[in-house]
N, CA and C of each residue as an Amber inpcrd file, in Angstrom:
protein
   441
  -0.8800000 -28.9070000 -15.3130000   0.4590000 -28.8380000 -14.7900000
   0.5010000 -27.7590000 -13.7010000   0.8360000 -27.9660000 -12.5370000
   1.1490000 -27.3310000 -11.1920000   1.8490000 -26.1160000 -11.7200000
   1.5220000 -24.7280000 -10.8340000   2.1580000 -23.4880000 -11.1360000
   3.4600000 -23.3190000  -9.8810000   4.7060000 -23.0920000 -10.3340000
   5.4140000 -22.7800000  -8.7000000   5.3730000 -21.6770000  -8.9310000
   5.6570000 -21.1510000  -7.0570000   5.9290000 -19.7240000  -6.4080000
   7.0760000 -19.3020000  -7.6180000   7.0470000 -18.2080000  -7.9060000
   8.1670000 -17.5510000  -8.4650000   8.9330000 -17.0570000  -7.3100000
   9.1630000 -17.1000000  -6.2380000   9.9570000 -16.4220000  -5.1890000
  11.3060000 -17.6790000  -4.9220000  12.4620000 -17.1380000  -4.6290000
  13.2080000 -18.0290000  -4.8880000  13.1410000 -18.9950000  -3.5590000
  13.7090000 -19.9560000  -3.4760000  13.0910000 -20.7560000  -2.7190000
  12.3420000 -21.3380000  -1.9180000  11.2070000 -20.9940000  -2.5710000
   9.7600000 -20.8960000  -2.0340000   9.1480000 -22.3820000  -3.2020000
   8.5710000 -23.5220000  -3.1020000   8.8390000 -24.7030000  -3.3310000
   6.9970000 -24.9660000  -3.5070000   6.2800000 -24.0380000  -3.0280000
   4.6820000 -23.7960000  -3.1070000   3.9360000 -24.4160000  -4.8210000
   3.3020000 -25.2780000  -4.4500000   3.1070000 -25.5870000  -5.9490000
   1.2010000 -25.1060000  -6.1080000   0.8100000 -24.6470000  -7.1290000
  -1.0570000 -24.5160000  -7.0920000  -1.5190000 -25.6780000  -7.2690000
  -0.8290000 -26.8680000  -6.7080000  -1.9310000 -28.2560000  -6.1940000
  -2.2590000 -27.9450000  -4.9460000  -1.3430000 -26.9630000  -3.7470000
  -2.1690000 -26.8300000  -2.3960000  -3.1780000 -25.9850000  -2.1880000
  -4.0240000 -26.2300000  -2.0760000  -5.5280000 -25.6030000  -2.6640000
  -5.4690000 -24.6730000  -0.8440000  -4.7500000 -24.7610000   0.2070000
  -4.9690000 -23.9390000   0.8760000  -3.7290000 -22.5080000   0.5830000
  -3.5550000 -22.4290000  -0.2150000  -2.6900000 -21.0820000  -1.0110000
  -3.7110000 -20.5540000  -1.4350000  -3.2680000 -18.9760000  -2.0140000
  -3.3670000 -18.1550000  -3.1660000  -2.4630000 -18.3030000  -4.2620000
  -2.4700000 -17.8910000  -5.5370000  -1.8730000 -17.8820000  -6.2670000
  -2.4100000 -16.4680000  -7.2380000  -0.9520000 -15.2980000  -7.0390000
  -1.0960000 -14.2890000  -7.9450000  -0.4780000 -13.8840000  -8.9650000
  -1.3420000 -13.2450000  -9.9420000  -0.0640000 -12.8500000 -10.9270000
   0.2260000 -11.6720000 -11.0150000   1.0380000 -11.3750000 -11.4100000
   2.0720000 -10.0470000 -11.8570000   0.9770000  -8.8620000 -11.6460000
   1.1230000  -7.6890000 -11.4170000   0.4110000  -6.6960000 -11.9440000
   0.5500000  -6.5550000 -13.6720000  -0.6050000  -6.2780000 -14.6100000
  -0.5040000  -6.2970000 -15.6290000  -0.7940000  -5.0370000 -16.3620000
   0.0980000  -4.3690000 -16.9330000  -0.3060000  -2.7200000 -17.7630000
  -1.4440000  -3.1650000 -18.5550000  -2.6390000  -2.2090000 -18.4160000
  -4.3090000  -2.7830000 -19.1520000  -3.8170000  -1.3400000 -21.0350000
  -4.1200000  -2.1970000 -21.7810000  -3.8590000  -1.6090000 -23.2150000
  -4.4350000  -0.0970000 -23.2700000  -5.5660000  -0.5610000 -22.9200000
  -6.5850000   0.4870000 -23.3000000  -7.5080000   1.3230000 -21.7100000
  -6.4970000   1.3020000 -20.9670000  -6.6800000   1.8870000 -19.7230000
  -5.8680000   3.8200000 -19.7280000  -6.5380000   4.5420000 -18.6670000
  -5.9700000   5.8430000 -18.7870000  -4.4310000   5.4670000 -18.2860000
  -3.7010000   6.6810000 -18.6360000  -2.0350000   6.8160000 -18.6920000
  -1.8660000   6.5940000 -17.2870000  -2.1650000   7.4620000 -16.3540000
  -2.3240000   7.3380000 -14.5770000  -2.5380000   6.0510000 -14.6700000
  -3.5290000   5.5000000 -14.1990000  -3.7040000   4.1580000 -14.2920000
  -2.7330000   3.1400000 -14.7470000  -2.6570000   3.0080000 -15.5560000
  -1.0940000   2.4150000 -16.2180000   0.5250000   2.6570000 -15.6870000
   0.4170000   3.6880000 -15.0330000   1.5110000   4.2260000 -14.5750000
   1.3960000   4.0580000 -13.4310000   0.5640000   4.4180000 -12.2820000
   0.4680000   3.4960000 -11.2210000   0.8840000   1.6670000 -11.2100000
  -0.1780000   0.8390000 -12.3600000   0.0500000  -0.2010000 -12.4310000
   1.4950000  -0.6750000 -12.3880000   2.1630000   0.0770000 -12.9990000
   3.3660000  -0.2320000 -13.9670000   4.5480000  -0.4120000 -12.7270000
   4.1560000   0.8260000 -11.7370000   5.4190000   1.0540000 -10.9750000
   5.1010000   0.3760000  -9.6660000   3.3640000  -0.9380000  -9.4810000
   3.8070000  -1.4750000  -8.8300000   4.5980000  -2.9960000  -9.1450000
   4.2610000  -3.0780000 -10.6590000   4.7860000  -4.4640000 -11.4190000
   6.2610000  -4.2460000 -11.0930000   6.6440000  -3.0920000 -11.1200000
   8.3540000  -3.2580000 -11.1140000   8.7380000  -3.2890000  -9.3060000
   7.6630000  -3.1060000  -8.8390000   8.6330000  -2.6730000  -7.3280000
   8.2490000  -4.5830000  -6.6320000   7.2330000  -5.2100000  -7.5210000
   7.1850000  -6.7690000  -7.4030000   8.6120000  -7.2500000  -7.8370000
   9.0570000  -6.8530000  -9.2220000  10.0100000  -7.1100000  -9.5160000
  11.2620000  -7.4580000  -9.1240000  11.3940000  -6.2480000  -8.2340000
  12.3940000  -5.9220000  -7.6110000  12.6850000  -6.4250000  -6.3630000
  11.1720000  -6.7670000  -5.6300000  10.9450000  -7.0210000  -4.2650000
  11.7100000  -9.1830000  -4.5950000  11.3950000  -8.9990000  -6.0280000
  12.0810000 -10.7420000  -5.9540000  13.1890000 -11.0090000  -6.4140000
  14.1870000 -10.2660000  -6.4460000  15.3130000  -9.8830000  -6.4170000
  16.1910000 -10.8820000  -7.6130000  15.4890000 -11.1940000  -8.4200000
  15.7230000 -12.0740000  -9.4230000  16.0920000 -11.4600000 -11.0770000
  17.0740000 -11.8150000 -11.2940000  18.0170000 -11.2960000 -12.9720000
  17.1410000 -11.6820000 -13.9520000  17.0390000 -13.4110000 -13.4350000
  16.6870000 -14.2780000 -14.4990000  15.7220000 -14.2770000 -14.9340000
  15.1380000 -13.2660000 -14.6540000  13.3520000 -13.0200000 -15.0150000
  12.9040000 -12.3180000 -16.2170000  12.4510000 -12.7290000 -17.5490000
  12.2010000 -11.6150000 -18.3050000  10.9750000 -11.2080000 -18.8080000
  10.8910000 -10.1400000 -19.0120000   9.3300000  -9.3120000 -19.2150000
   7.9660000 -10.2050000 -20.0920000   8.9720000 -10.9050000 -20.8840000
   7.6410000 -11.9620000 -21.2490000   7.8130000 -12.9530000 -20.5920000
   8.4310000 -13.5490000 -19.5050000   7.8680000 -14.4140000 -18.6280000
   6.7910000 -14.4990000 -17.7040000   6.4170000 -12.4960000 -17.2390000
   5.8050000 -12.8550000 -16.1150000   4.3690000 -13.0560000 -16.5300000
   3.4250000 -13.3010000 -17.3480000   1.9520000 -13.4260000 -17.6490000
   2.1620000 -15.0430000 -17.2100000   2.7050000 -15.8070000 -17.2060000
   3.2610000 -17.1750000 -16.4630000   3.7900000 -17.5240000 -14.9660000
   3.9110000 -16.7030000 -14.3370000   4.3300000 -16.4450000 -12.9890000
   3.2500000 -16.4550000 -11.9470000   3.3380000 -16.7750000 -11.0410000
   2.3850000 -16.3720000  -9.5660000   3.4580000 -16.1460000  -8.7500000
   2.7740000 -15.3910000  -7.6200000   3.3040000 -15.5120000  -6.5260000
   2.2490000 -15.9610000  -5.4070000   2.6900000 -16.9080000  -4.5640000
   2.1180000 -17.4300000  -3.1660000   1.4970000 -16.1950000  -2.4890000
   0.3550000 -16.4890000  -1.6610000  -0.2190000 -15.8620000  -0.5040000
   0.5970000 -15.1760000   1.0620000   1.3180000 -16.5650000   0.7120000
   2.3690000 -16.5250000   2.0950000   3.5130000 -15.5220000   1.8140000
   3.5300000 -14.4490000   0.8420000   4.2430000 -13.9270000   0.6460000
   3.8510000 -12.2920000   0.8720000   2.9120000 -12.2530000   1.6160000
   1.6240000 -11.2990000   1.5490000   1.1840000 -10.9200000   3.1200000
   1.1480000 -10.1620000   3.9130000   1.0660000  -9.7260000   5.3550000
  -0.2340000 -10.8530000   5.4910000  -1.3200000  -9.7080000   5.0050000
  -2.3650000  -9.9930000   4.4480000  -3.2570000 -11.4690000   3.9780000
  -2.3240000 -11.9010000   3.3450000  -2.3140000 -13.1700000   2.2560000
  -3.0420000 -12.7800000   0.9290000  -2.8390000 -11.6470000   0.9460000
  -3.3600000 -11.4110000  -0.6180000  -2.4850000  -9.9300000  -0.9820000
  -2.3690000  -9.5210000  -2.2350000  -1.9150000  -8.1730000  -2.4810000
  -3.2500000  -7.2570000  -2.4060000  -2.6750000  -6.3020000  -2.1800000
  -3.0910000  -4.7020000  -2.1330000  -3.7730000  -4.4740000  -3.5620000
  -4.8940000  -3.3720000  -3.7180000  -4.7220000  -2.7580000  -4.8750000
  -3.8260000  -1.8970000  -5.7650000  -3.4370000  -1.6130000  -6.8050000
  -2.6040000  -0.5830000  -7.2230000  -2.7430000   0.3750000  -6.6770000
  -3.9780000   1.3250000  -6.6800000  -3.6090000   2.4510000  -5.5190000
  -3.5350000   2.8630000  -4.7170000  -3.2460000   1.7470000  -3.6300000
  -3.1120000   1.5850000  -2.2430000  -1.6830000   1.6480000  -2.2770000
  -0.8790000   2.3710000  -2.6890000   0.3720000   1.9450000  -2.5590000
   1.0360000   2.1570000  -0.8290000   0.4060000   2.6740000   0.0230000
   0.5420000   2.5360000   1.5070000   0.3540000   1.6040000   2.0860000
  -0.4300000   0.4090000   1.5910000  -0.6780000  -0.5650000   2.1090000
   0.6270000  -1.5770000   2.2640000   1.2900000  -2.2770000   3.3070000
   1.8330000  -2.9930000   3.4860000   2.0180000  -3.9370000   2.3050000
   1.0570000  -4.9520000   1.9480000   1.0050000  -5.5320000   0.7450000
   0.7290000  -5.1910000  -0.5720000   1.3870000  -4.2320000  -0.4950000
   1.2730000  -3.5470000  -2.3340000   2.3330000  -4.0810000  -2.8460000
   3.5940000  -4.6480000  -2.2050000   4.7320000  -5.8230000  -2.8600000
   4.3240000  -6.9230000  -1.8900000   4.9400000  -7.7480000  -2.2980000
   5.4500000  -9.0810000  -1.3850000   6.6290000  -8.6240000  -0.8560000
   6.5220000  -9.0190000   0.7180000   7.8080000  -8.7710000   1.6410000
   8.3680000  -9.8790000   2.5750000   7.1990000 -10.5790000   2.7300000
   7.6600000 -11.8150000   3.5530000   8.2200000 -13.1660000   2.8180000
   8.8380000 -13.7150000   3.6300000   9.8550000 -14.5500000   3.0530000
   9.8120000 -15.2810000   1.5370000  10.7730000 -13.9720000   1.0570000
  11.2350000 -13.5800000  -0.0670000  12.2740000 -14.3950000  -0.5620000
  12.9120000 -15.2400000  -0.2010000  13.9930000 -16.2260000  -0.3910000
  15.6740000 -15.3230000   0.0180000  15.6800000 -14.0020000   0.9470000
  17.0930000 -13.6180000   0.7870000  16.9600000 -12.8900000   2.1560000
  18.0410000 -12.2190000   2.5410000  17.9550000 -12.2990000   3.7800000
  18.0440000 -10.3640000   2.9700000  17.4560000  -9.4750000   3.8190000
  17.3260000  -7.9770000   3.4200000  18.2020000  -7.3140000   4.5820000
  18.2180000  -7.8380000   5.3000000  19.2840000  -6.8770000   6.5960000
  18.4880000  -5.8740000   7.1190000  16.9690000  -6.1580000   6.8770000
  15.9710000  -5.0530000   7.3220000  15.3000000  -5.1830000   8.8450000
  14.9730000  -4.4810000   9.7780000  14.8220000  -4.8090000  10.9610000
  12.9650000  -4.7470000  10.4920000  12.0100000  -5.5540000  11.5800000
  10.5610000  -5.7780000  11.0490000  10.2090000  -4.6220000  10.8240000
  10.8120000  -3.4620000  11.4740000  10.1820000  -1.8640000  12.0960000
   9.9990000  -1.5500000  10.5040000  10.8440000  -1.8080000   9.3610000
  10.6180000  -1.2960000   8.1620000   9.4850000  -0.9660000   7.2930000
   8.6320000  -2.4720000   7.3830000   7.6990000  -2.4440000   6.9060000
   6.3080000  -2.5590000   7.8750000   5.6610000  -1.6740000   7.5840000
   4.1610000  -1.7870000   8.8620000   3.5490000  -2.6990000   8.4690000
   3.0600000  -2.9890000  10.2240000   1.8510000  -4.3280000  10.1910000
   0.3700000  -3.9490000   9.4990000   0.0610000  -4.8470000   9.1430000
  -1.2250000  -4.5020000   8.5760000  -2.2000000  -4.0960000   9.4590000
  -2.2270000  -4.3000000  10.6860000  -3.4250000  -3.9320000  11.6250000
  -3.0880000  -2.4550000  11.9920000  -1.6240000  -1.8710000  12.1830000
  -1.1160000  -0.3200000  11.7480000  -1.6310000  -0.0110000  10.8030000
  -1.5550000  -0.4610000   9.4580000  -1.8660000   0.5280000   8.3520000
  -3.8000000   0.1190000   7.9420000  -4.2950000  -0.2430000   9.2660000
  -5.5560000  -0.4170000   9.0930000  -6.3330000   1.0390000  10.2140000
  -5.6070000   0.8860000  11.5550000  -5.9750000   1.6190000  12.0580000
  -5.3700000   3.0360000  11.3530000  -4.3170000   3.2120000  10.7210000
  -4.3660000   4.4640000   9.6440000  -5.3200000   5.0130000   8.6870000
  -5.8130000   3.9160000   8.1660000  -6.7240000   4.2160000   6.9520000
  -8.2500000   4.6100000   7.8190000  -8.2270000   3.7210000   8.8580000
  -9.5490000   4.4920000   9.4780000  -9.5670000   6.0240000  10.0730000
  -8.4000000   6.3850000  10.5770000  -8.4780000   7.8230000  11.1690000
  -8.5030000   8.7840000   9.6030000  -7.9920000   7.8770000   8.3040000
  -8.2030000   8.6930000   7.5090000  -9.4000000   9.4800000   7.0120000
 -10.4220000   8.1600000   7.1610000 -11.9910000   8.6560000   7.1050000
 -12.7970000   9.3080000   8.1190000 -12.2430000   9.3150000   9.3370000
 -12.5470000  10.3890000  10.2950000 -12.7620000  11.6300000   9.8620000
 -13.9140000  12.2330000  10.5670000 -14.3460000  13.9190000  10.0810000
 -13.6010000  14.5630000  10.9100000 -12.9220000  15.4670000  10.3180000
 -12.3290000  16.7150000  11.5530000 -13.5870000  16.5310000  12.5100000
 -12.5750000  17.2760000  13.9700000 -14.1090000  17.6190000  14.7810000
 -12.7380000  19.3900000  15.5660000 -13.9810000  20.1400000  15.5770000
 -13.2630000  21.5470000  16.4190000 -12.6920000  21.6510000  17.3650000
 -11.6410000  21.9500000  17.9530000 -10.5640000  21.6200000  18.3150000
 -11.5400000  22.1090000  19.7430000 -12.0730000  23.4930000  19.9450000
 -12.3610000  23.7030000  20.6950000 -13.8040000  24.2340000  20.6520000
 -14.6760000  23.0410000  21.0300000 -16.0300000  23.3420000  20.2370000
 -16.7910000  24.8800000  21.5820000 -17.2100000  25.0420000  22.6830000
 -17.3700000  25.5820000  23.2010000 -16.5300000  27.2470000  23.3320000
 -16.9530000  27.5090000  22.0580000 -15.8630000  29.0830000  21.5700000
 -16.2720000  29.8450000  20.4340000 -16.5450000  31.2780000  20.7850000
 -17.2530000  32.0440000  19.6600000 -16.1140000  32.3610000  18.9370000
 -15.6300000  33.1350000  18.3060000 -15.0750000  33.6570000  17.1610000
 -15.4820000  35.0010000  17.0290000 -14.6670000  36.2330000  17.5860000
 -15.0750000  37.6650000  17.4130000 -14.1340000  38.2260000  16.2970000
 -15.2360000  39.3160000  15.5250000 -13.6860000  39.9900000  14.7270000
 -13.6770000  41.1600000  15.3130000 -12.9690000  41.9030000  15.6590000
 -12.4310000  43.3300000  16.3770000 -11.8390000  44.0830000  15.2950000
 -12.5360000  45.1560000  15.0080000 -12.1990000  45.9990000  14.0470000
 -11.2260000  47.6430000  14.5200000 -10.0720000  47.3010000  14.6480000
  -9.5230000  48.9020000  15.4640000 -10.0590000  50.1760000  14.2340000
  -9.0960000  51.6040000  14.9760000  -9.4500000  52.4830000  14.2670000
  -8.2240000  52.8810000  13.0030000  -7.1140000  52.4250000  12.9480000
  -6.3660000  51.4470000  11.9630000  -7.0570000  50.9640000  10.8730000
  -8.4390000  50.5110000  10.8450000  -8.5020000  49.5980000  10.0290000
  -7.8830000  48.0720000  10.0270000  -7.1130000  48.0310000  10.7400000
  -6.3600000  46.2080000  10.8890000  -7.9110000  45.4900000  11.7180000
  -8.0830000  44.2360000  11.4590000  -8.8630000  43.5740000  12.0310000
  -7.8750000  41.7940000  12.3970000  -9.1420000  41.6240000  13.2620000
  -7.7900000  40.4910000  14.3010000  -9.2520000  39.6710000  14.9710000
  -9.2290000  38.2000000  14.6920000  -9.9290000  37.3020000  15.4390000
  -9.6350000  36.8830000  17.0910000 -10.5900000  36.8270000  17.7460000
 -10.2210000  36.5240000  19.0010000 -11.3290000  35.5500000  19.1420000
 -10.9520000  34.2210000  19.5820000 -11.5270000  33.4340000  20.2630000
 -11.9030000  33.2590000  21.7890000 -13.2900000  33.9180000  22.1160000
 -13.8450000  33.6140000  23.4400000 -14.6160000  32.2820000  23.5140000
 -14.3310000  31.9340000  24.7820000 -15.2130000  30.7040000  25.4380000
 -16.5820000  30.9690000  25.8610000 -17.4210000  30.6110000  25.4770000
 -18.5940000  30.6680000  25.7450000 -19.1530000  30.4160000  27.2530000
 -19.3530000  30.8260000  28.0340000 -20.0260000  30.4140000  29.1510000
 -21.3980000  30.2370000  29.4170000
């Protein structure tokens, strides 16, 4: 028997084999508390992102949600929660009154994650570093340029 989109009028059934089909984030029993608590608070912000009453906590191990609901076409990991697709945002079945600027494109929060792994580099590599000791006792760095 065919699975539908849980998103509201979203009509996607898992006979179109060019979909995804996901489920819920799921709290793991025997996983650490962090872990679980991450999980937990992205299951609810799915929740929320589908703006639906009629939904109840033992329904969702029965639920998917579509690809097309996904920048990406797939969700994020749990602790990526920066990632664009850590909820579903795209057409969600309701209109949000949100301008696109809200949520970043994924090729933004790609070129983010790469400057993240970037090594510092010295701001000003061609420069010694003196310490100057007065007769005070106070001492004070001065940066000369090397020539």
């Amino acid at each position: 028997m065919p699975t539908l989109c849980a998103v509201f009028a979203c009509g996607n059934k898992t006979l179109d084999k060019s979909l995804s089909f996901y489920r819920f984030p799921k709290v793991k029993v025997n996983a650490a508390s962090d872990l679980n608590t991450q999980i937990l608070k992205q299951r609810t912000a799915w929740l929320n992102a589908l703006h639906r009453t009629d939904v109840q906590d033992s329904q969702l191990k029965n639920m998917r949600i579509c690809s097309v609901h996904f920048k990406s076409g797939k969700p994020a990991n749990y602790n990526d929660d920066k990632n664009p697709d850590w909820i579903p945002t795209l057409s969600m079945g309701y209109n949000s009154g949100r301008s696109k600027a809200t949520t970043p494109a994924i090729k933004r929060y790609n070129r983010a994650s790469r400057r993240m792994e970037l090594k510092p580099t010295q701001l000003f590599p061609n420069t010694m570093q003196l310490n100057v000791v007065d007769s005070s006792e106070h001492s004070m760095s001065i940066d000369v340029p090397n020539e």
